[in-house]
C-alpha positions in Angstrom: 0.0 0.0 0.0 1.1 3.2 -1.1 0.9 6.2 1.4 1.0 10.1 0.7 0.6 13.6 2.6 -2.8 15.5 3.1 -3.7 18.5 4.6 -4.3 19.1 7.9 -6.6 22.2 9.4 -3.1 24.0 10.4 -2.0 23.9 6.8 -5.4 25.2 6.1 -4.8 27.9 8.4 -1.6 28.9 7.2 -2.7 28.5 3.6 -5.6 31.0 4.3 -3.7 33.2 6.4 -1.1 34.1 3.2 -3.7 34.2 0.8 -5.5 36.7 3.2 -2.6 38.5 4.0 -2.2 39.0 -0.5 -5.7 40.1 -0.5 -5.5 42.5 2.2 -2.0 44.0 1.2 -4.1 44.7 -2.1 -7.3 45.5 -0.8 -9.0 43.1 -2.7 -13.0 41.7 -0.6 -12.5 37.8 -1.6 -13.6 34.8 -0.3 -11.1 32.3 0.4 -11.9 27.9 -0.1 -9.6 25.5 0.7 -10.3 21.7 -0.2 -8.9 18.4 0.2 -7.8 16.3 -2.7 -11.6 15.0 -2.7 -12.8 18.2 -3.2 -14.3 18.8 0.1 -14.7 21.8 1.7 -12.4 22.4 5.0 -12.2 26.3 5.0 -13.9 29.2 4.0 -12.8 32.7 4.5 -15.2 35.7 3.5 -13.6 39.0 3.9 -15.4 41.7 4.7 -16.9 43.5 1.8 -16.6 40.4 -0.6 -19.8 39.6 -2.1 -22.1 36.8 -0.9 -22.1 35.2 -4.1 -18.2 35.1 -4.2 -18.4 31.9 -0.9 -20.5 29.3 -3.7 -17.7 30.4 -6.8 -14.5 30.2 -4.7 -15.4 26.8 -2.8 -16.3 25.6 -6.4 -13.0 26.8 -8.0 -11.7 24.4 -5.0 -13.5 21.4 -5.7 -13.0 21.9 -9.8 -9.1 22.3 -9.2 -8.9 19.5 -6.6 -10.7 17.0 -8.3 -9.1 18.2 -11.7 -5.8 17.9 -10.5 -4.7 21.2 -12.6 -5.6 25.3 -12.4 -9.5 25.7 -13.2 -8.0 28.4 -15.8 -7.2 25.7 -18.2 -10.2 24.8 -18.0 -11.6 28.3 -18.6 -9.3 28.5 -21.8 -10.5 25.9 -22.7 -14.0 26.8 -23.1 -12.9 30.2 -24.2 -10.9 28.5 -27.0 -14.1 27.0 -28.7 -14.9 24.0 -26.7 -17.9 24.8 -25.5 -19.2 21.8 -24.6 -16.8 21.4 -21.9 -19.6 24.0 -20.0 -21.7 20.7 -19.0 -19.0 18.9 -17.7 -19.5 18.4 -13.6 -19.1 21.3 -11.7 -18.7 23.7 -14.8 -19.7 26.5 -12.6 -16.1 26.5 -10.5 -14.4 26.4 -14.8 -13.2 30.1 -13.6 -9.7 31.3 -13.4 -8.9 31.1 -9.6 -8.5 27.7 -8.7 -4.9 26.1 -7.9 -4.1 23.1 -6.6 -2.0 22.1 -3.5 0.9 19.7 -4.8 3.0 18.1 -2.6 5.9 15.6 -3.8 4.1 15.0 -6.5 0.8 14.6 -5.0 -2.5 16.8 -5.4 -3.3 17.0 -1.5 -6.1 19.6 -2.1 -6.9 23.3 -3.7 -7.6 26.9 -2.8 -10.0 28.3 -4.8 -10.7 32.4 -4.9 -13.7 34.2 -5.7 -13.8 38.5 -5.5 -12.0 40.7 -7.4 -10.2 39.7 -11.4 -10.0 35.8 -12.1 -5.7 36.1 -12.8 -6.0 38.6 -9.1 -8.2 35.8 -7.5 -5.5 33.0 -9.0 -2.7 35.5 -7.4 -3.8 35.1 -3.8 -4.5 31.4 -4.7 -0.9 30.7 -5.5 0.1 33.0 -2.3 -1.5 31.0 -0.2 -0.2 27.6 -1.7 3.0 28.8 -1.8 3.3 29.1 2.1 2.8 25.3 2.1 5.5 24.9 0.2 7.6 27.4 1.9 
């Protein structure tokens, strides 16, 4: 049997915290989703001001890029390059740029999805907070 990491709530924390601290250094209301590599839900951060729609996209950016194993934009390109049939694949709604998964030797161990502001601003506080992780 084959074993590999996964996150826990205090990389979740620490996750958020960095993507928080991008959004706030650039004054940008998001919401903040972090998943596990199954796409499940084990954070979300609203900041104040973000909109109330912004907690449903973000947490599906999440579970996209978790279960996709890859950024939601490529998906988005995707779709924006003429296939548009990829819109009624699962979860199509979370097929924004703003999803990035959490890779650890090798291994997709989750994603943070971002919903607020710009889809490449929402995939720049994405990749701050994966990047403390990593750090």
């Amino acid at each position: 049997m084959q074993s590999k990491p996964y996150l826990t709530l205090d990389d979740a924390k620490k996750i958020a915290a960095a993507a928080e601290a991008e959004a706030v250094a650039n004054k940008w209301p998001v919401t903040i989703a972090i998943t596990d590599d199954g796409g499940h839900l084990l954070w979300l951060q609203r900041l104040d001001g973000a909109a109330p729609l912004s907690s449903h996209i973000a947490a599906a950016k999440a579970r996209v890029s978790a279960l996709g194993r890859r950024e939601t934009k490529i998906y988005e390109d995707m779709i924006n390059n003429g296939r548009t049939a990829f819109g009624s694949a699962p979860f199509s709604e979370g097929m924004l740029e703003g999803g990035v998964p959490v890779i650890v030797d090798g291994h997709v161990i989750g994603a943070v999805g971002v919903s607020g502001v710009k889809s490449p601003e929402d995939a720049q506080i994405a990749k701050a907070g994966m990047a403390a992780l990593t750090a």
